[in-house]
C-alpha positions as CSV (number, residue, x, y, z in Angstrom):
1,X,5.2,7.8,-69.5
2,X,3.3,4.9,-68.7
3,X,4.0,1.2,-69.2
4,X,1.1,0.6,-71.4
5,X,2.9,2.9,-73.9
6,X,5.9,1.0,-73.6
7,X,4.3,-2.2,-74.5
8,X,2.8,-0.8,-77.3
9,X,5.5,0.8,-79.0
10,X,7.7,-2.4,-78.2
11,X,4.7,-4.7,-80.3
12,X,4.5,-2.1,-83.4
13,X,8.2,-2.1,-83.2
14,X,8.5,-6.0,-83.2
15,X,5.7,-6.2,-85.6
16,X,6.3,-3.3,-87.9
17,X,2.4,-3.0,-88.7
18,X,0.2,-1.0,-86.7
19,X,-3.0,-3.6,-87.6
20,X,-1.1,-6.5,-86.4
21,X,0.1,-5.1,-83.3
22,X,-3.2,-4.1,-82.3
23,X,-4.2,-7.6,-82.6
24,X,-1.4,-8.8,-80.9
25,X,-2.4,-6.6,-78.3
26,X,-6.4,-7.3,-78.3
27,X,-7.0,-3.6,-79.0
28,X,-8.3,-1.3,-81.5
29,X,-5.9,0.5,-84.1
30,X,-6.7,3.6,-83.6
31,X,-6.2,3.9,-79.6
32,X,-2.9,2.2,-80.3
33,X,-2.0,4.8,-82.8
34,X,-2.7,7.4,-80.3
35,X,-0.8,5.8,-77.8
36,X,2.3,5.9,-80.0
37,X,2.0,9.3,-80.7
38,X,1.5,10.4,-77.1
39,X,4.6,8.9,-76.4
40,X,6.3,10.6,-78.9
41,X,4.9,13.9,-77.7
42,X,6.4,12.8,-74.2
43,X,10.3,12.1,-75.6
44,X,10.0,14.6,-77.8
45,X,11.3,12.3,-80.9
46,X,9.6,10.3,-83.7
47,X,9.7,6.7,-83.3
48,X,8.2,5.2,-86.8
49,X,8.2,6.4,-90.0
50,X,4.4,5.2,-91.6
51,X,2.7,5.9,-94.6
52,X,0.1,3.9,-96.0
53,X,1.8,1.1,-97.1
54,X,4.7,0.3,-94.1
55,X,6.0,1.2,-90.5
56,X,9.4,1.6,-89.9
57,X,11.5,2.9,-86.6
58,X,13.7,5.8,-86.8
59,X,17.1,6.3,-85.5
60,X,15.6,7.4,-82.3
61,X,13.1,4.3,-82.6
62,X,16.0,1.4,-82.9
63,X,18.1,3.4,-79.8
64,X,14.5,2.8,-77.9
65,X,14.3,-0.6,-78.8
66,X,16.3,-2.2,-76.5
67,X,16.0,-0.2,-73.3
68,X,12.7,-0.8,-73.2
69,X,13.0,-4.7,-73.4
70,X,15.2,-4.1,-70.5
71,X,12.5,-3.0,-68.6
72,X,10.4,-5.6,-69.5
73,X,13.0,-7.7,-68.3
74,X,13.9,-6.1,-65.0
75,X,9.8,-6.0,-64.4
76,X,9.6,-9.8,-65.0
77,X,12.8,-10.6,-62.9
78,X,11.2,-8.4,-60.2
79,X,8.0,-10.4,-60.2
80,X,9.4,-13.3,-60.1
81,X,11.6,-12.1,-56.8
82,X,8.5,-11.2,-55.3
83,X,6.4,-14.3,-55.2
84,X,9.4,-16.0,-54.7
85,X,10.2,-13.8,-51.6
86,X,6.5,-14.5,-50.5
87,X,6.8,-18.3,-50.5
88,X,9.9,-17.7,-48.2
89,X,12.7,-18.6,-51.2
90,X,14.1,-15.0,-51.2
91,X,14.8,-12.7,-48.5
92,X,17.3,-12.5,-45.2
93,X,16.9,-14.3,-42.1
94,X,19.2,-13.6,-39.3
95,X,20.4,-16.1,-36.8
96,X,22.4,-15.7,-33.4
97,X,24.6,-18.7,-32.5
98,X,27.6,-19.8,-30.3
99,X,30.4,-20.3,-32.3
100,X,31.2,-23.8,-30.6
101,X,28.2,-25.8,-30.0
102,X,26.7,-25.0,-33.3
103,X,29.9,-26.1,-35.2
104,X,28.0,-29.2,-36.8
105,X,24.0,-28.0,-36.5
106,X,24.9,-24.4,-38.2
107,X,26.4,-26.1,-41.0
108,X,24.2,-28.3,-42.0
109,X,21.2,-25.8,-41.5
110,X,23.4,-23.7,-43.7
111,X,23.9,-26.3,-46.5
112,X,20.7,-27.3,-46.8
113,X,18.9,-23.8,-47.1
114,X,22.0,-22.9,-49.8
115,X,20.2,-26.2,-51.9
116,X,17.0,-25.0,-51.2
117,X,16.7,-21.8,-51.6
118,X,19.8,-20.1,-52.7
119,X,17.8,-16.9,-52.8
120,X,17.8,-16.8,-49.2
121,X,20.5,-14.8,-47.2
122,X,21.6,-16.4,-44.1
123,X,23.7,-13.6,-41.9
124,X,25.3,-15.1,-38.9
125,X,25.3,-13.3,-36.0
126,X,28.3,-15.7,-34.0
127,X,29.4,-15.7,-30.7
128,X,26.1,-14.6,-29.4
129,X,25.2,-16.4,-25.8
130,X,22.2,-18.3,-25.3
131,X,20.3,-15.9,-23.3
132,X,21.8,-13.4,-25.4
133,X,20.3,-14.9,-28.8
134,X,17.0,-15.4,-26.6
135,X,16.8,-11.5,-26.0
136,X,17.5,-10.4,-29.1
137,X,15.1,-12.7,-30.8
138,X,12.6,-11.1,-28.1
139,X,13.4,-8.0,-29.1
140,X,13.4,-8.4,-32.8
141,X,17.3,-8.2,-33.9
142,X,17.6,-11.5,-34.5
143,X,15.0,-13.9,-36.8
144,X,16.4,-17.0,-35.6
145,X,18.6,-18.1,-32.1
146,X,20.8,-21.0,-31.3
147,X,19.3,-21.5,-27.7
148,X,19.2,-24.3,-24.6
149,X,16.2,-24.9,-22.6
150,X,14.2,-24.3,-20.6
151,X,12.6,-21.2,-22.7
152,X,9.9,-18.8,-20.6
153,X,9.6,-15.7,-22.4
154,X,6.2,-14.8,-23.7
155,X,5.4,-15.1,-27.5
156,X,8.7,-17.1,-28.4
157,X,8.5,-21.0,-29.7
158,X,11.2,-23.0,-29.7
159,X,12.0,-26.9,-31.0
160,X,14.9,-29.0,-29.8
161,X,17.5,-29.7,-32.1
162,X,20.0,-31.2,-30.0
163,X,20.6,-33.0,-27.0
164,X,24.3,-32.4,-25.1
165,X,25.6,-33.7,-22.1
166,X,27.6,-31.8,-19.9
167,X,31.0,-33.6,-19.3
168,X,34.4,-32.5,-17.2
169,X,37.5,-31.0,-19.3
170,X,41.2,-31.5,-17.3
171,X,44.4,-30.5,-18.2
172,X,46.3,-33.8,-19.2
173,X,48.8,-34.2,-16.3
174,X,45.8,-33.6,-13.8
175,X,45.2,-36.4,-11.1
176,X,41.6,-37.1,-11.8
177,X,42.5,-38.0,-15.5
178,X,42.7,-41.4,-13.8
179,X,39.8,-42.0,-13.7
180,X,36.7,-43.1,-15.7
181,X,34.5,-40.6,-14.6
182,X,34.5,-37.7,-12.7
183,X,32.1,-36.9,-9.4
184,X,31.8,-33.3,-10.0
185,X,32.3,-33.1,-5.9
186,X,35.9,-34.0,-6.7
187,X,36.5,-30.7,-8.1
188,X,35.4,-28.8,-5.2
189,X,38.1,-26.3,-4.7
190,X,39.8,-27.0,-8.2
191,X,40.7,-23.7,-10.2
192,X,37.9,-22.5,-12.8
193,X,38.1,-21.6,-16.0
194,X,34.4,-20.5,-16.9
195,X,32.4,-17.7,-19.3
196,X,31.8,-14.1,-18.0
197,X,29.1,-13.9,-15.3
198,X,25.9,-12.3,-16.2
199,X,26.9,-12.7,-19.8
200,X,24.2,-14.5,-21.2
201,X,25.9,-18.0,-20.7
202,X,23.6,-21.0,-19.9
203,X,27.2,-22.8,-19.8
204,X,28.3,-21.0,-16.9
205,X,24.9,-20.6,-15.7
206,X,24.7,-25.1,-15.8
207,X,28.1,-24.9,-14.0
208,X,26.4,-23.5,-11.4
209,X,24.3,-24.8,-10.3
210,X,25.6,-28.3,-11.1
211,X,28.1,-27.5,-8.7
212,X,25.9,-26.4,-6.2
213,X,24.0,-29.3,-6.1
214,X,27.4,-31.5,-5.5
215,X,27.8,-28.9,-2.3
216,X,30.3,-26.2,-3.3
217,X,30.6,-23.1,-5.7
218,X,33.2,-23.1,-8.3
219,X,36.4,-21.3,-7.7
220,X,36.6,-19.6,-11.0
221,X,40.3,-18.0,-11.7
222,X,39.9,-17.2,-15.2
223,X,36.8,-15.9,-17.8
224,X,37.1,-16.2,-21.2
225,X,34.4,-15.7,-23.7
226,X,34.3,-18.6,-26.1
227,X,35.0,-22.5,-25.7
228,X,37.6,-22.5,-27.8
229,X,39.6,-19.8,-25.6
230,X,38.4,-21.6,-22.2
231,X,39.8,-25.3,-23.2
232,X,42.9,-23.8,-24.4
233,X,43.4,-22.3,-20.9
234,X,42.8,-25.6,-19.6
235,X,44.8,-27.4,-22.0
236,X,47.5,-24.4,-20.4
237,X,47.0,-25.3,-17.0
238,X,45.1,-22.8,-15.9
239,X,42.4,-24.9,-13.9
240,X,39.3,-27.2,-14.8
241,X,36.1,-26.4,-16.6
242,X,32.9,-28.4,-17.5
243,X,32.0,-28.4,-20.9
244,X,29.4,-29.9,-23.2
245,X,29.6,-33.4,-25.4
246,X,29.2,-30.3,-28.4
247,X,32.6,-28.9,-27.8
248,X,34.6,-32.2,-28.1
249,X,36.1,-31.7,-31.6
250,X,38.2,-29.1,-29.9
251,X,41.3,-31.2,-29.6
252,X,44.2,-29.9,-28.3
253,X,47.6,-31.0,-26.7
254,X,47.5,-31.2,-22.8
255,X,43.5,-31.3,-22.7
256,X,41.7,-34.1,-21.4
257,X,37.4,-35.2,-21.8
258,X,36.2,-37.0,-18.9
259,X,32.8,-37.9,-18.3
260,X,30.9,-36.9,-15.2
261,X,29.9,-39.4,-12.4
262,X,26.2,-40.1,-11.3
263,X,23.5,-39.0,-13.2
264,X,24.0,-37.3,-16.1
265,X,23.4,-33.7,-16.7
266,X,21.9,-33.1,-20.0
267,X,21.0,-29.4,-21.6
268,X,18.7,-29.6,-24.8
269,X,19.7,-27.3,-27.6
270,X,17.0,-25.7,-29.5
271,X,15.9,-23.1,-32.2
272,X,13.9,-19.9,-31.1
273,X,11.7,-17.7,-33.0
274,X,9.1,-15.3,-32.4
275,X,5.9,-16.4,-32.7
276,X,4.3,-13.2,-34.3
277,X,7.6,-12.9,-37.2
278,X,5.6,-12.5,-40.3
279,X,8.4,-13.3,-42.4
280,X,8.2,-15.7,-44.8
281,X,11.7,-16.5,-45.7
282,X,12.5,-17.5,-41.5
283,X,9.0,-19.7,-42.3
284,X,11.5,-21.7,-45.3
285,X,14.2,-21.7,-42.9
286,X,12.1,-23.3,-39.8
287,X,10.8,-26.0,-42.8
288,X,14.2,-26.7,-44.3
289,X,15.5,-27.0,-40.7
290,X,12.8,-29.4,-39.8
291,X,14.7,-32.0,-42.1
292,X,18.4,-30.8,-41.5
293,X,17.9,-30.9,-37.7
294,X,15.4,-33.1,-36.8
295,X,14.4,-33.3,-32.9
296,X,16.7,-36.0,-31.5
């Protein structure tokens, strides 16, 4: 069965005359005529009923009728998916983020593709490190990654979407809540609460080495693997962390935000994508979230 069968029956059956469907269809009558019987060959069933003077569909005709629109239909709905998938308004883009940093950039990436392009499929891959997102969009598994500078790996771009400052969290009855600001050499020898080493953290990672310029290592007591675990530990007691400017809408009862002392220690959040992705709908993304997060 081919389609060009299909659209003929479906004109003689809309038009009920063999001569006018043929016109309709900018072909002769005669190949038209053949088509229609050569379809009827194929299903095994007569479609029209025609003598000389008029065409009318059988039973089997008006069961045939609409199907066949519906194909019509689906083959229009799936042309219009494809070019629409090809200018990047329809497909899947996945992206790899850290659940609290990216509470106020994922969202508004999100909200704006939604009135965009609600064709698109954005699938959240959360709780994914840095380095980890950086990988993985290396490697393919991810379209998109929530990321912080600096970036080396070979073929990937990247374009900062955020600025953060790294900044001390206490619990609340701590001694160096008194103060304005805190030199990070004042917490030389304070407990730690910190992410998992070789996790992928450019948090813990910062922590560092920020600490290691002030002269000491961290004494970390305690790993946990999101923010939102770590500053309830320190809200618990459990020691001191430093955290980023991102993370502040985590309020909770016993935790204090102080600012570090001395220069400030800033980490650029950014998006990364594989230079060589030849997918359009991660092209729509990367445009939409040129407006939604502009470079600070």
């Amino acid at each position: 069965m081919e389609l060009r069968h299909l659209t003929s029956f479906l004109a003689v059956a809309e038009e009920l005359h063999f001569g006018r469907a043929a016109r309709r269809l900018r072909m002769a009558q005669p190949p038209l005529s053949q088509q229609i019987r050569l379809l009827e060959k194929e299903l095994g069933v007569q479609l029209f009923e025609r003598n000389t003077r008029s065409v009318r569909l059988t039973s089997a005709g008006e069961a045939f009728v609409a199907p066949v629109r519906r194909v019509f239909e689906e083959l229009d709905q799936a042309e219009r998916v494809v070019r629409a998938a090809g200018r990047g308004e329809y497909g899947r883009v996945t992206i790899g983020f850290a659940g609290a940093s990216s509470h106020e950039s994922l969202p508004t990436l999100t909200r704006a593709v939604r009135a965009a392009h609600p064709g698109l499929e954005l699938v959240m891959r959360g709780q994914t490190y840095a380095n980890v997102a950086l990988a993985k969009v290396a490697d393919g598994s991810l379209d998109l990654g929530f990321v912080r500078l600096p970036v080396t790996t070979p073929g990937i771009r990247t374009r900062v979407v955020d600025e953060e400052e790294m900044l001390c969290a206490l619990p609340s009855d701590h001694p160096l809540t008194g103060l304005d600001r805190v030199p990070i050499g004042d917490l030389a020898g304070q407990p730690f609460v910190s992410f998992p080493a070789n996790a992928g953290s450019t948090l813990r990672d910062a922590t560092v080495r920020a600490c290691a310029d002030a002269g000491f290592a961290p004494r970390i007591v305690q790993e946990a693997p999101d923010s939102y675990t770590i500053l309830a530990l320190v809200a618990a007691g459990v020691g001191v962390t430093l955290t980023l400017t991102s993370c502040q809408h985590i309020q909770q009862t016993g935790l204090v935000y102080r600012p570090l002392a001395g220069q400030r220690i800033r980490l650029q959040a950014a998006l990364a994508w594989r230079e060589d992705n030849p997918s359009a709908a991660l092209r729509a993304v990367l445009d939409i979230a040129e407006r939604a997060l502009p470079t600070p």
